[in-house]
C-alpha positions in Angstrom: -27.6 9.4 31.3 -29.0 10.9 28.0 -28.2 10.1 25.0 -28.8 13.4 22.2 -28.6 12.4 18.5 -28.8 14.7 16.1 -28.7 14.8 11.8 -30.0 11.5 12.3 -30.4 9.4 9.4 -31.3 5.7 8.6 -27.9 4.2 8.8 -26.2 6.8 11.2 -26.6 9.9 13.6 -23.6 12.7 12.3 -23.4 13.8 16.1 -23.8 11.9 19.1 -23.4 13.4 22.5 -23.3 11.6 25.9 -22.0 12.7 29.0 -20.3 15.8 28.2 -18.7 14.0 25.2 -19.9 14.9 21.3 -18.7 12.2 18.5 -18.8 12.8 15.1 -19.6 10.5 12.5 -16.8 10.3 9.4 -17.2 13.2 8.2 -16.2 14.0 4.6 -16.2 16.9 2.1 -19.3 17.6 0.3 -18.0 18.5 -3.3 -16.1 15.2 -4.2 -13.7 17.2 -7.3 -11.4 18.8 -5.1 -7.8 17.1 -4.6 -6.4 16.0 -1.3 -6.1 19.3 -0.1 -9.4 20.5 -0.8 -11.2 17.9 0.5 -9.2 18.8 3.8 -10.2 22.5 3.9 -13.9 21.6 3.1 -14.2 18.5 5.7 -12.8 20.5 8.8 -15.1 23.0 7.8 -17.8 20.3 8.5 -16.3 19.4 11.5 -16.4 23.0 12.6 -19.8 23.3 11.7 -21.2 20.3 13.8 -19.2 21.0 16.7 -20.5 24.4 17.0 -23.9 22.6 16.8 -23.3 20.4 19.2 -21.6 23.0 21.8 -17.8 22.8 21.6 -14.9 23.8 18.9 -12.1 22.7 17.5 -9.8 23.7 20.7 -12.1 20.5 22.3 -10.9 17.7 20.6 -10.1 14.8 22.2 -9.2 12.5 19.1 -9.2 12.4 15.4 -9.0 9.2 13.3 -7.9 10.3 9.6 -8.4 8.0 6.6 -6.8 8.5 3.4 -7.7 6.7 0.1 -3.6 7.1 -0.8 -1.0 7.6 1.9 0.7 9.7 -1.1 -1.7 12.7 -0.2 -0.3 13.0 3.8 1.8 15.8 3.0 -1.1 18.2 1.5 -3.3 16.9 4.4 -1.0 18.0 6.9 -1.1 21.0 5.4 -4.3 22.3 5.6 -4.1 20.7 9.1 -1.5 22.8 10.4 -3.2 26.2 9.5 -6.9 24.8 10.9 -5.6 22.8 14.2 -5.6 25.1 17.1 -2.7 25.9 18.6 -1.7 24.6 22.0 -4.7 21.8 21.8 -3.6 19.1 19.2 -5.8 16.4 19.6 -4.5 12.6 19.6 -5.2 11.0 16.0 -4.5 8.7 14.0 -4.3 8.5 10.4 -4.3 5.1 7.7 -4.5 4.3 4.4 -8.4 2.8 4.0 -10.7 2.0 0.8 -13.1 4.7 1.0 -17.0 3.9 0.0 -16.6 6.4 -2.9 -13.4 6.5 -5.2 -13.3 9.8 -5.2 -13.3 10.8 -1.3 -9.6 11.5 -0.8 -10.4 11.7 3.0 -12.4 11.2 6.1 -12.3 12.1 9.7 -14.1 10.7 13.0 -13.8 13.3 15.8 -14.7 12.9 19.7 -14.3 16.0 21.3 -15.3 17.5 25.0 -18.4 19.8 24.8 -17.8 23.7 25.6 
């Protein structure tokens, strides 16, 4: 069975697909000033992104693992979860409070999800 890597880089491949399956490295927001809820809207907006690119959606998602730098900011992620999850296809996930590699990344998600 292949094995298709793409937005490979030196450390780490942002989307790995194998057997019908895509995973998605943590994926985080881009512009690092936004609060909690910010960050949220910008980082599914990545995940969106590379799922398209690697042939599913949102609606496909098998699991989610969510790390916060502050448990404190669960509310306003939940939030911007709510209005982006799709309905009827909640994935399983997990969320904890972690030490992120840069202070000021509020969050960031690892996705596995079932191609289209």
């Amino acid at each position: 069975m292949s094995i298709q890597r793409l937005r490979t880089e030196k450390r780490f491949s942002e989307i790995v697909i194998h057997n019908g399956t895509v995973y998605l490295a943590g994926q985080l927001a881009d512009d690092y000033a936004g609060d909690i809820r910010a960050q949220t809207r910008e980082t599914l907006a990545n995940i969106d992104r590379f799922l398209a690119e690697a042939s599913s959606d949102k609606s496909k998602i098998l699991s989610v693992t969510i790390y916060l730098k502050d448990m404190a900011d669960y509310a306003g992620l939940n939030l911007e979860w709510d209005a982006w999850v799709a309905e009827g296809a909640t994935p399983a996930r997990a969320c904890v409070e972690a030490a992120l590699y840069d202070p000021r990344v509020r969050v960031e998600m690892s996705v596995i999800a079932a191609q289209a």
